[in-house]
N, C-alpha and C positions, 0 to 999 in steps of 0.2 A: 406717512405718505398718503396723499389724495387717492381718492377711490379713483377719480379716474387716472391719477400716474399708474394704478396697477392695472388697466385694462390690458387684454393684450391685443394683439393686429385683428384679433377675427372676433370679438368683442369688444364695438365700439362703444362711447357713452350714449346711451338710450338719451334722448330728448322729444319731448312734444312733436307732432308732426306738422306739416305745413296747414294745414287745417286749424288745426288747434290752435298756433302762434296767430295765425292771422285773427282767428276769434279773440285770443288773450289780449294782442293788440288794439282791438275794434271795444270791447269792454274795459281796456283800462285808459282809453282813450273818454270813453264817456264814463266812468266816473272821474275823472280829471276837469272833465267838462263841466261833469254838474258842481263840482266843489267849484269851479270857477264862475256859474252862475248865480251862486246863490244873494251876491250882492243886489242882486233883481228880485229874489223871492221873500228874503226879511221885512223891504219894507211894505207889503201886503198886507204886514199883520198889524199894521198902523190900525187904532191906537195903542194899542197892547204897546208896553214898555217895553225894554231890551231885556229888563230883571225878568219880565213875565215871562217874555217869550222865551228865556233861556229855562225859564223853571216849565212849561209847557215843553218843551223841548227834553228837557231830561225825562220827565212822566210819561211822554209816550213815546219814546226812544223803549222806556224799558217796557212797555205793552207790545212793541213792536218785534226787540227781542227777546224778549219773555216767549213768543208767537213762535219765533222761527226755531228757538233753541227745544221748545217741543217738535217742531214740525220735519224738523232734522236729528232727532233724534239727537242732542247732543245734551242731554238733562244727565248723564254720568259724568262727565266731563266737565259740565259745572258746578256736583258737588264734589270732583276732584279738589276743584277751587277754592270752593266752600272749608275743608277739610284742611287743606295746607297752609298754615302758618304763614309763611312766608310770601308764597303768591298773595295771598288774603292780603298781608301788608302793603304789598307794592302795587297789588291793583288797588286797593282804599286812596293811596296815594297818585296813583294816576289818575282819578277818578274826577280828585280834588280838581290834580292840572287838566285836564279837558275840560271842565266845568269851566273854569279861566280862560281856557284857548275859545272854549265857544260864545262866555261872555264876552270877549275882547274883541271877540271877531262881527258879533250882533253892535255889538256899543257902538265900534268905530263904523257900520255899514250906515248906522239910523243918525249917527251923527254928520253925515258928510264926509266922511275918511276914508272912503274905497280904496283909493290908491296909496292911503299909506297902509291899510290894510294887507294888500299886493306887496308890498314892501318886506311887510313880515315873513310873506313864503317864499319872497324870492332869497331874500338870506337864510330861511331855514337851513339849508343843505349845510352853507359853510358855519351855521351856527352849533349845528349838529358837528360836523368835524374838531371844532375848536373846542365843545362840551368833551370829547373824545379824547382830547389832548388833557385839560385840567383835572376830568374825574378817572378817567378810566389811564391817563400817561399814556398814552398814544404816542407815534411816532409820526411826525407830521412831514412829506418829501417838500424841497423845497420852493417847487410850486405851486404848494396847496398854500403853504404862507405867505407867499404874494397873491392868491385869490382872498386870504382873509385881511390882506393887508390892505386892499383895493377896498376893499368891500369895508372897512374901518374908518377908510379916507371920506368915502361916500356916505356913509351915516353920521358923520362927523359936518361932514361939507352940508348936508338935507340939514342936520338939528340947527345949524347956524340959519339957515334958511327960512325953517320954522318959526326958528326963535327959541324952539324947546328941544328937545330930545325925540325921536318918532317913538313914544311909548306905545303907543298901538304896535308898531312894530315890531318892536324890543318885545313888548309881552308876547305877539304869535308866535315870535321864531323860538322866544325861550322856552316856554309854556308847549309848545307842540315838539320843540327836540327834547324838551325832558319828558314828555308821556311818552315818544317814542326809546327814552331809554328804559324809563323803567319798565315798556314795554316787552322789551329785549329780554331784560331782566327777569321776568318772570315767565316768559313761552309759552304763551295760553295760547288758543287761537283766538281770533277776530270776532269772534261770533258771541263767543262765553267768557269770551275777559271785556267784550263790552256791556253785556248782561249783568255784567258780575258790577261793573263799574255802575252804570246806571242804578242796578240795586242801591248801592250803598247814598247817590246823591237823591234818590228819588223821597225818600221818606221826608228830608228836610226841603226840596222842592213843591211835591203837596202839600203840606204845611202851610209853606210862602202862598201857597192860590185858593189854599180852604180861607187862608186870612183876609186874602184880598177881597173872596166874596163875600165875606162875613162882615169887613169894613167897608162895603158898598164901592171898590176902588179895583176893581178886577173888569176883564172886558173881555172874557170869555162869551159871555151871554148879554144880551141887548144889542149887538151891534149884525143879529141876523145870521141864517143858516151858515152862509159865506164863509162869514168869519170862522164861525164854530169849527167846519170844516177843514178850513187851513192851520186853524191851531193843532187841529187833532192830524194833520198830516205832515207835522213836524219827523214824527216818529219816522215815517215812510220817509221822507226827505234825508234824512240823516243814515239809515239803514241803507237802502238804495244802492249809492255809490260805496258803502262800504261792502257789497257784498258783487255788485262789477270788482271792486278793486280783487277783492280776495278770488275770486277767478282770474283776474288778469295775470293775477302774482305767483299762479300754479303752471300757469302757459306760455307766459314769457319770461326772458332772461331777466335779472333784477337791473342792468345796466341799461335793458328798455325801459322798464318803470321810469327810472333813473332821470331819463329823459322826457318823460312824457308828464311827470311831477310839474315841470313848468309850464303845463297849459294851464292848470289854475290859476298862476296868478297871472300869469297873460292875459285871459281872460277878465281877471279883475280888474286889471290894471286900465284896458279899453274901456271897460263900464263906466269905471271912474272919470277917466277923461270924456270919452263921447257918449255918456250917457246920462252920468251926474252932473258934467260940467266943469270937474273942480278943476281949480287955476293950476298952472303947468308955468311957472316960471323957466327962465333959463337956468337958476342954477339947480332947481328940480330935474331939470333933463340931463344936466350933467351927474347931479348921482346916480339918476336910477341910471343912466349910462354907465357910469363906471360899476354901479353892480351891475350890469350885464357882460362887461367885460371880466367880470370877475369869476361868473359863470360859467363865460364861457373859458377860462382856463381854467377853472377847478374842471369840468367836464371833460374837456380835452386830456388834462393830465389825466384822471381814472379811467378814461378807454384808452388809453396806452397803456397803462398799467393793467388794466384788465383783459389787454390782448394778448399780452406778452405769458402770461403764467398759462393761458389758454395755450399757445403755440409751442409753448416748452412741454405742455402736456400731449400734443396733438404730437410733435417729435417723438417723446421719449415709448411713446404708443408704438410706434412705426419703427421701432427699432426691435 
């Protein structure tokens, strides 16, 4: 039985107060926002390649939380991590997959791919569900399979369009619902299962940029303070919004988060069109249509589902 089916009438379930919610709101709002603008911030680091930038990116991602996980005291709890077999594992291997989701995401931005970029997150949700059903045998209600089924029609219907497959897509949403499983999977928190992760890519990361400067083909230095400085606030860019989100995710319901997940790539999705330009056919507007209708019925179904075991709870209290 749920903690809260055992409350009883004069012990309600304690939740954040209105204060709180409205901040958890306002901070998981902008970090949604900044993951949504970064399609504007990558290409700054021009010349720097996507390789560079992603291995600048990993090096001072782990300076940054190398920083915070002293500063927060949380250096026990990641040689918790350090020590456990197991988490050890499955973060080395999420580590890999985020290294992919953030290549994939740099590659397709500096290429002109914004919007199928936005593609990627917008099916994360139902690519995460359907990951749920093949690894974990989940149990799927019957309108979660018409949101994947939509949502199948429409990447089907885009690839024909393209001409190819939306691999950029295909990599974010798989690539970011599988670091999100074996995220799950192992229950670090945020802070020290990213530290932990960055450790592990950083060593072969520096490596790649001692090479670069050594083979004269690195663009770290000569191209002025500017540059210099934008590379090194890789770190801060990536942390940032991770650390809105992780307050947003103590103060609000996870069915807000839920919600507000889709400013990113809405966000992206604008850039693309009214900022990069890129071409919007008609049958382009028919899939990303039909994945928003897809959306919007996966979401529809989980707040009904997610109001219902609330109100049977909220009943069985009152009795």
């Amino acid at each position: 039985m749920s903690e809260t089916a055992r409350q009883t009438p004069m012990t309600a379930p304690s939740s954040p107060g209105r204060d709180q919610q409205s901040q958890g709101f306002l901070l998981g709002v902008a970090a949604y926002a900044m993951w949504g603008l970064f399609p504007l911030y990558w290409p700054l680091l021009e010349p720097s390649s996507p390789v560079e930038v992603l291995a600048h990116r990993v090096v001072w991602s782990l300076v940054v939380m190398g920083a915070l996980v002293v500063l927060t005291r949380r250096t026990a709890q990641l040689r918790s991590i350090v020590r456990d077999r197991r988490r050890r594992r499955l973060l080395a291997a999420a580590a890999v997959v985020v290294t992919v989701n953030w290549g994939g995401f740099i590659y397709g931005v500096a290429h002109g791919l914004v919007v199928e970029t936005s593609l990627g997150y917008f099916i994360n949700p139902l690519v995460t569900v359907l990951m749920g059903v093949v690894l974990l045998k989940e149990t799927l209600r019957p309108w979660q399979w018409a949101a994947i089924g939509i949502a199948v029609v429409a990447v089907v219907g885009l690839a024909v369009e393209y001409g190819r497959p939306p691999w950029i897509s295909l990599l974010l949403a798989f690539s970011f619902g599988t670091y999100g499983l074996l995220k799950k999977r192992a229950g670090a928190d945020a802070i020290e299962s990213l530290t932990f992760e960055t450790m592990v890519i950083a060593p072969v990361a520096l490596a790649y940029l001692v090479w670069l400067g050594l083979a004269g083909r690195g663009h770290f230095l000569g191209h002025g303070p500017g540059h210099v400085v934008l590379l090194a606030t890789t770190g801060l860019v990536t942390a940032i919004p991770l650390l809105c989100f992780g307050a947003a995710a103590i103060r609000v319901p996870m069915t807000t988060l839920g919600l507000l997940q889709y400013i990113a790539p809405i966000l992206q999705f604008v850039i693309g069109v009214a900022v990069v330009h890129e071409e919007m056919t008609s049958m382009r507007w028919v899939g990303f249509v039909l994945v928003w209708v897809a959306l919007v019925v996966f979401t529809a179904d989980a707040l009904r589902h997610r109001r219902r075991p609330l109100r049977e709870s909220a009943e069985a209290a009152a009795v």
